[in-house]
TIBANU-580308 format. One record per residue (C-alpha): x, y, z. Coordinates in steps of 0.1 Angstrom, whole numbers, padded with zeros to 4 digits. Layout:
# residues N
{{X Y Z}}
...
***
This chain:
# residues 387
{{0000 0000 0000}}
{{0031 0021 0011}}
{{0047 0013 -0028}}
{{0013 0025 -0042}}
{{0011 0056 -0022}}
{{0045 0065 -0029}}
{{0039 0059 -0066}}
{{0010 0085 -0066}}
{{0030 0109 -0052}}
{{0056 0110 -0077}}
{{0032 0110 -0104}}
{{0017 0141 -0093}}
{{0051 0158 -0092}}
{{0057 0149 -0120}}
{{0027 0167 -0135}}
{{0031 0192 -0117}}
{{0073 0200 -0124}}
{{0066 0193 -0159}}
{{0033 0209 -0164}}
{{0050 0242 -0147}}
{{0079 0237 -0167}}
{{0058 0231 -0202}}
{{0035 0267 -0195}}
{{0071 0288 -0191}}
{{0080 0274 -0218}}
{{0049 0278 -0239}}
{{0046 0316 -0223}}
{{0081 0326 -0232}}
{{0072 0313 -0272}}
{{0044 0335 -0274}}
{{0070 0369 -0280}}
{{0072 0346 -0313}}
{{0033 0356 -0318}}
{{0042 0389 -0334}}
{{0070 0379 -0359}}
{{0045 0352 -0374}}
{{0029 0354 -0412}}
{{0000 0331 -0393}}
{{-0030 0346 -0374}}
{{-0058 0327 -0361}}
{{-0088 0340 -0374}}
{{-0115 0354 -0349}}
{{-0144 0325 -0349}}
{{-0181 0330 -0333}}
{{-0185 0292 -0328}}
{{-0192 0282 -0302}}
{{-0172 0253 -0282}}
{{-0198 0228 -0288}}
{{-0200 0242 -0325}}
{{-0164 0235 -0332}}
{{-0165 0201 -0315}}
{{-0188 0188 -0344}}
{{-0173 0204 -0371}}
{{-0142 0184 -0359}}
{{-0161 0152 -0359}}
{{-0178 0160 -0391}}
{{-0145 0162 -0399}}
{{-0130 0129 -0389}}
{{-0167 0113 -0403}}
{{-0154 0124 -0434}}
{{-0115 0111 -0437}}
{{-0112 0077 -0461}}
{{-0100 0057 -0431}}
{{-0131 0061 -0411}}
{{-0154 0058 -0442}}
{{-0138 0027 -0454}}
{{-0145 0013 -0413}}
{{-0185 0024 -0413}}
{{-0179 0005 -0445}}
{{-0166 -0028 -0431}}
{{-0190 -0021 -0403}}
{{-0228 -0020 -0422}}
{{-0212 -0045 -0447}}
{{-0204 -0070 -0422}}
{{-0235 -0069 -0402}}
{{-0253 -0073 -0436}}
{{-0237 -0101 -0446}}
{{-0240 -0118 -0412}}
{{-0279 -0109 -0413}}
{{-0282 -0122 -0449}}
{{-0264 -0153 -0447}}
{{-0280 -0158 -0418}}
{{-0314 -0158 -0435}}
{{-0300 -0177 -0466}}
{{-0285 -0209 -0440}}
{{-0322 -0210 -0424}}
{{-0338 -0217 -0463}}
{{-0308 -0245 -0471}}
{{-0292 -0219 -0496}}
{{-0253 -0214 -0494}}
{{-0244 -0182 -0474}}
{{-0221 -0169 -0500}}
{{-0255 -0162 -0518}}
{{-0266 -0145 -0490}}
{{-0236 -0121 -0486}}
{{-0235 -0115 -0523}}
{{-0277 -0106 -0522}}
{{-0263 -0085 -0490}}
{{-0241 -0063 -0512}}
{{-0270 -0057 -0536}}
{{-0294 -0046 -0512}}
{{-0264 -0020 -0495}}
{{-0256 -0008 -0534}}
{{-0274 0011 -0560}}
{{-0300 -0014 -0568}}
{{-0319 -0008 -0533}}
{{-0303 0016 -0508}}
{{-0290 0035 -0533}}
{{-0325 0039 -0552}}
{{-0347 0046 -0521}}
{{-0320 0061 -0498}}
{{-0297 0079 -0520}}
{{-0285 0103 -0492}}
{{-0277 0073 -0469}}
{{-0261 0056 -0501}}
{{-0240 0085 -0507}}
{{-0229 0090 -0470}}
{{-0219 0051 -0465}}
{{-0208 0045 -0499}}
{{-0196 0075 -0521}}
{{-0180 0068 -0555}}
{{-0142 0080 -0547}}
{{-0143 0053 -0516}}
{{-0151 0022 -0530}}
{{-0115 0016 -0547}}
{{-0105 0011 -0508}}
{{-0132 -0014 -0503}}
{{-0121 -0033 -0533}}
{{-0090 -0038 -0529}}
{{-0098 -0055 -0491}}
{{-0121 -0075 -0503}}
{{-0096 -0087 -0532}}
{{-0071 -0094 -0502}}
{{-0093 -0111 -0484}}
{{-0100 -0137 -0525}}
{{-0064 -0138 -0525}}
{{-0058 -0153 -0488}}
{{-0090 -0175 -0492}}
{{-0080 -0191 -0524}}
{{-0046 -0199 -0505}}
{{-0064 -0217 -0483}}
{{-0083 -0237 -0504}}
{{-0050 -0245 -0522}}
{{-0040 -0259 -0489}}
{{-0065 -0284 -0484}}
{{-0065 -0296 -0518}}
{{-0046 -0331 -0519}}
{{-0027 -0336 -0545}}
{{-0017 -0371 -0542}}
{{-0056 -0372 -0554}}
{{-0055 -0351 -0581}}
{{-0026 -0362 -0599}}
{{-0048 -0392 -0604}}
{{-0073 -0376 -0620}}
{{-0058 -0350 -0644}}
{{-0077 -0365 -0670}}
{{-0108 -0361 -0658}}
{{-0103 -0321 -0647}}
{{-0092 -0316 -0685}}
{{-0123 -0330 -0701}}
{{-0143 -0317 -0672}}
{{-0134 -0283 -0675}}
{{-0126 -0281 -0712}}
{{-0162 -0292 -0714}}
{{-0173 -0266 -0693}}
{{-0155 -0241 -0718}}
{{-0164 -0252 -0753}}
{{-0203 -0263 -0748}}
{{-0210 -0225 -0732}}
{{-0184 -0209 -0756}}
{{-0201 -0225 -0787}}
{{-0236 -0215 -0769}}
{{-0224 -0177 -0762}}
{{-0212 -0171 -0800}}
{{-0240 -0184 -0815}}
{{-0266 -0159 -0792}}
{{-0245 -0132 -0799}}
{{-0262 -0133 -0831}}
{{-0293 -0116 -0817}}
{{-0274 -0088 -0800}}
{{-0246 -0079 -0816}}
{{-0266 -0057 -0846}}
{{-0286 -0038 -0821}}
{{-0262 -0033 -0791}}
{{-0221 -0036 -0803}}
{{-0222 -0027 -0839}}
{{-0214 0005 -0840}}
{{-0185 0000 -0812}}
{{-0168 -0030 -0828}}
{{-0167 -0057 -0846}}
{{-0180 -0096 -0845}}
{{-0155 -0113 -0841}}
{{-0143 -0101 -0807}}
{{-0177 -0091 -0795}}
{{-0190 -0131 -0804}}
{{-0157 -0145 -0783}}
{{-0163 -0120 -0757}}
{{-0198 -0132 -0753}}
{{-0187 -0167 -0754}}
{{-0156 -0167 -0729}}
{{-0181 -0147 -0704}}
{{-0206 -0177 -0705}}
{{-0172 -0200 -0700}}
{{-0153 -0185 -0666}}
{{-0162 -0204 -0639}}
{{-0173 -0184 -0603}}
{{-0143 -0204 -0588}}
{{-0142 -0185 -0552}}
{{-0181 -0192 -0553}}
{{-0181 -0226 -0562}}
{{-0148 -0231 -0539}}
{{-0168 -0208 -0510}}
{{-0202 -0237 -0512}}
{{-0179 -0266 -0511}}
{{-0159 -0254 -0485}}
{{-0190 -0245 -0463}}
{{-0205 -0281 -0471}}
{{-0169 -0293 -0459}}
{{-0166 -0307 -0490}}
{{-0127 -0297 -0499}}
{{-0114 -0323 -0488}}
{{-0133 -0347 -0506}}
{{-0126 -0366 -0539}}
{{-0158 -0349 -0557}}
{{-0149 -0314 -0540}}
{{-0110 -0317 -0549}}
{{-0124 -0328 -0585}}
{{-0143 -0299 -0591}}
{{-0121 -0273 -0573}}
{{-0093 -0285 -0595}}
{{-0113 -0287 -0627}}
{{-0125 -0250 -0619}}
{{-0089 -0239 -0617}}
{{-0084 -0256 -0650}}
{{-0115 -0237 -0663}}
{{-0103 -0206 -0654}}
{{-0066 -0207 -0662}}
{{-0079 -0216 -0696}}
{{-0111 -0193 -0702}}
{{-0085 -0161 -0688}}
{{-0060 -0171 -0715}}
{{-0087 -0170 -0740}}
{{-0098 -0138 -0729}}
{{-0065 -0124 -0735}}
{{-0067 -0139 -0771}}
{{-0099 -0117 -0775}}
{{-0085 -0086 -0761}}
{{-0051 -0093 -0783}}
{{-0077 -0098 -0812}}
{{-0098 -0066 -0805}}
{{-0067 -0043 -0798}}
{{-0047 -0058 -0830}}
{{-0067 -0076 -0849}}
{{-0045 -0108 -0845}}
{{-0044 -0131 -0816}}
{{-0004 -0136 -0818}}
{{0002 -0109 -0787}}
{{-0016 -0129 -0764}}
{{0007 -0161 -0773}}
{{0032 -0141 -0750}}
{{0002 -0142 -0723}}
{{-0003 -0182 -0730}}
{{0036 -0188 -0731}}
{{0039 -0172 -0692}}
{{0011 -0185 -0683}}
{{0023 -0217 -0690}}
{{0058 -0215 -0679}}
{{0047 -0199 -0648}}
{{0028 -0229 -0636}}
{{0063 -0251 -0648}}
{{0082 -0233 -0623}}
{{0055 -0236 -0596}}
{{0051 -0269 -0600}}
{{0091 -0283 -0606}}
{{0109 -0254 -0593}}
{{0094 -0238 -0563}}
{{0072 -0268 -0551}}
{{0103 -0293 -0541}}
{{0121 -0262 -0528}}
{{0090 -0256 -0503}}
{{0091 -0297 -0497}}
{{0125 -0295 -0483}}
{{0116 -0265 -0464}}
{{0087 -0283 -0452}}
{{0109 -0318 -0441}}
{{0133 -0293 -0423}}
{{0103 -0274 -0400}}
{{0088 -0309 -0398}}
{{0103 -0316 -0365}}
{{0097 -0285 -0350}}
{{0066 -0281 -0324}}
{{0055 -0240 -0338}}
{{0061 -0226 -0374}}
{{0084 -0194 -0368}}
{{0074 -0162 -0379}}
{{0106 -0155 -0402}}
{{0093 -0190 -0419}}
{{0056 -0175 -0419}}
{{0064 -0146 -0434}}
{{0083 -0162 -0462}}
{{0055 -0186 -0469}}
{{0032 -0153 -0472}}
{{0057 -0137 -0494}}
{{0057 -0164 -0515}}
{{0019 -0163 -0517}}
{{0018 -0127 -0527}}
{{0045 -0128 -0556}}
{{0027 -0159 -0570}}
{{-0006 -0139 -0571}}
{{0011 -0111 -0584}}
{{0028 -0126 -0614}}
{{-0006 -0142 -0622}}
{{-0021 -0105 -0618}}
{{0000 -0092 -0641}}
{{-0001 -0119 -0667}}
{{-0037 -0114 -0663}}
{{-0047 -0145 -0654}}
{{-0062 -0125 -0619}}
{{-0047 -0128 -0586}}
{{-0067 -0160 -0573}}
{{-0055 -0182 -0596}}
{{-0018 -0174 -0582}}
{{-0028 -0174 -0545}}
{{-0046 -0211 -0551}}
{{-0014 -0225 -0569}}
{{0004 -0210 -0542}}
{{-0016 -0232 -0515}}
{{-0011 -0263 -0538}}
{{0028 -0264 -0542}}
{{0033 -0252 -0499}}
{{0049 -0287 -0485}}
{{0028 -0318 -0482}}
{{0032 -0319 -0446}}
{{-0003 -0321 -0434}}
{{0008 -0307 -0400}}
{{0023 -0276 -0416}}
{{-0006 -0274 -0436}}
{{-0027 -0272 -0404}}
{{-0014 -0246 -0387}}
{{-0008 -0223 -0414}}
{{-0048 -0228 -0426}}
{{-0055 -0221 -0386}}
{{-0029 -0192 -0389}}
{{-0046 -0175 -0423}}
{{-0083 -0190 -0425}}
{{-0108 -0176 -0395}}
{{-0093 -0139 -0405}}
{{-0100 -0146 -0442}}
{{-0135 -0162 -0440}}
{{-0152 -0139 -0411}}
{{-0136 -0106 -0423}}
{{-0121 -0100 -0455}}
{{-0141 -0125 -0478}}
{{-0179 -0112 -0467}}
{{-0163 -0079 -0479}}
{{-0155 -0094 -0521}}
{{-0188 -0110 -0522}}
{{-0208 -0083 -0508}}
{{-0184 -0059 -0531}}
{{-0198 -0078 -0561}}
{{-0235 -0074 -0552}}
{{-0228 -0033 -0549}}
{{-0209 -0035 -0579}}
{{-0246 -0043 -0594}}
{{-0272 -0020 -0604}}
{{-0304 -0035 -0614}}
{{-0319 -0005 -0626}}
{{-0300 0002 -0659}}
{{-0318 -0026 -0668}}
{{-0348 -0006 -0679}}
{{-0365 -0013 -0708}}
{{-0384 -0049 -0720}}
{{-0359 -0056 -0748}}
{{-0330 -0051 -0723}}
{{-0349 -0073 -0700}}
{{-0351 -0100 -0728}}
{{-0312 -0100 -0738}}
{{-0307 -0110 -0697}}
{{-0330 -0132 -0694}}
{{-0317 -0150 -0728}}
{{-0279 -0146 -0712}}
{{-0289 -0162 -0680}}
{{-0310 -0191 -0700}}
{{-0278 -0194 -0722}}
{{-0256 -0194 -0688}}
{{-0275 -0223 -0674}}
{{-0279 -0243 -0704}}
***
């Protein structure tokens, strides 16, 4: 009690010396006042007046928007997948119909003060990129759990599974852009790009979506889940190199640039797979005996996964293809791959990923769809998707 007493007695000399000392000091600056370029103007606020202009203020600055953000987003989504999980739907679905109802379709269309206030234009670039951290670690993660002592028996079957999922919607897409191409892309270009446009749209696979339900069903880990998961990665690899042939094709009018695109793409996924996957494996046997994964070794494992999902970025493949291939080469150790799901998974599924799929449903504006014909070419385009 004595140690305590004593304690509160030097604290409040020290205020006091100090708080003395900091008011001379203060006092003696103030001959400064006349030399100064600077003069406080006279204000007729009042105290309380100038406390909310100062919060007003703060409301305003991109850090605390992009936290209401997370904030109204979040306890949509939990609402909303809530409500989704009661009716046997995925929850995904229900984050995603989350971001719609927050974006211009419905808040933004009956409330667009409240729109504006949570969600103005020149803030949403912070949101995205977030959310696309948040894809990026998730897709890591499901890279992890993939097992691909399975796979490698069933290459076969993700090639004609997924190459099937390209061609039969690909041949579907070209053939009904016939209907829209004369009255909607005519006059901006021609038909050859618009037709494969139409038809690699119909072909990419919703990999994080399909890869979000299977995961939720606990399905990853299972020889149907890591077929499809791997024949989606296929899919995509593929449909986002043919998408660089149709941008190659529109830009130049020959599909020759994007060979450069196929070429990396390709080598890329060489290296990953016979360069930097035994390089992790003898990693992996040397932490094997340890008890804890040390941070240096953490951080180099993360590093990895961000220059993998960079390189595919920039090849423009998109960064979740190169965050998922970096969860498939990591060592085979299922103990490392444990911990370092543990370490990267609850943070990526309760807080960043709610934030992509709810991105993509404010990203949405049902309301430029605004006429019966327009109505008709999405309904068509959904029928087409399906099919």
């Amino acid at each position: 009690m004595q140690k305590a007493q004593r304690n509160y007695i030097i604290y409040a000399l020290m205020l006091l010396l100090f708080g003395t000392l900091i008011y001379l000091s203060v006092g003696e600056g103030m001959a400064f006042a006349s030399h100064s370029s600077h003069h406080v103007p006279d204000r007729t606020d009042s105290p309380f007046d100038l406390f909310l202009q100062f919060m007003q203020e703060n409301l305003h600055h991109p850090l605390a928007v992009l936290l209401l953000q997370i904030i109204v987003v979040l306890l949509a989504v939990r609402f909303f997948s809530y409500l989704f999980k009661h009716i046997h739907q995925p929850g995904v679905i229900g984050e995603i119909v989350a971001g719609i109802v927050l974006g211009p379709s419905l808040l933004g269309y009956f409330f667009p003060e409240a729109y504006q206030f949570l969600f103005p234009s020149e803030s949403l670039t912070n949101l995205e990129l977030l959310s696309q951290i948040g894809l990026i670690l998730f897709m890591f993660v499901i890279g992890l759990e993939l097992d691909f002592s399975i796979l490698k028996n069933k290459i076969n079957e993700t090639l004609v599974i997924s190459h099937a999922g390209i061609l039969v919607p690909f041949f579907l897409g070209t053939v009904a852009s016939f209907w829209i191409y004369e009255e909607y892309a005519a006059n901006q270009t021609a038909f050859l790009p618009f037709s494969l446009f139409i038809g690699i749209s119909m072909s990419i696979t919703a990999f994080p979506v399909m890869a979000r339900i299977l995961q939720e069903r606990n399905m990853t880990k299972t020889p149907v889940g890591i077929l499809s998961i791997a024949s989606a990665a296929n899919d995509d690899v593929t449909a986002w190199c043919l998408l660089a042939v149709v941008i190659a094709i529109a830009k130049a009018g020959t599909f020759v640039g994007a060979l450069y695109t196929v070429g990396l793409t390709l080598l890329y996924i060489v290296i990953m797979f016979f360069v930097v996957r035994p390089f992790l494996r003898k990693l992996g046997v040397a932490y094997a005996s340890q008890e804890v994964i040390t941070k240096p070794f953490v951080s180099f494992i993360l590093l990895v996964l961000i220059i993998s999902a960079t390189l595919t970025e920039i090849l423009g493949i998109h960064a979740l293809f190169g965050a998922f291939m970096a969860g498939v080469v990591m060592p085979p150790n299922m103990g490392f791959r444990k911990v370092m799901m543990e370490k990267v998974e609850d943070i990526a599924l309760v807080f960043f990923l709610p934030l992509f799929f709810a991105f993509t449903g404010l990203r949405t504006e049902i309301g430029l769809i605004n006429s019966p014909a327009l109505w008709g070419v999405c309904i068509m385009l959904i029928a087409v998707a399906i099919v």
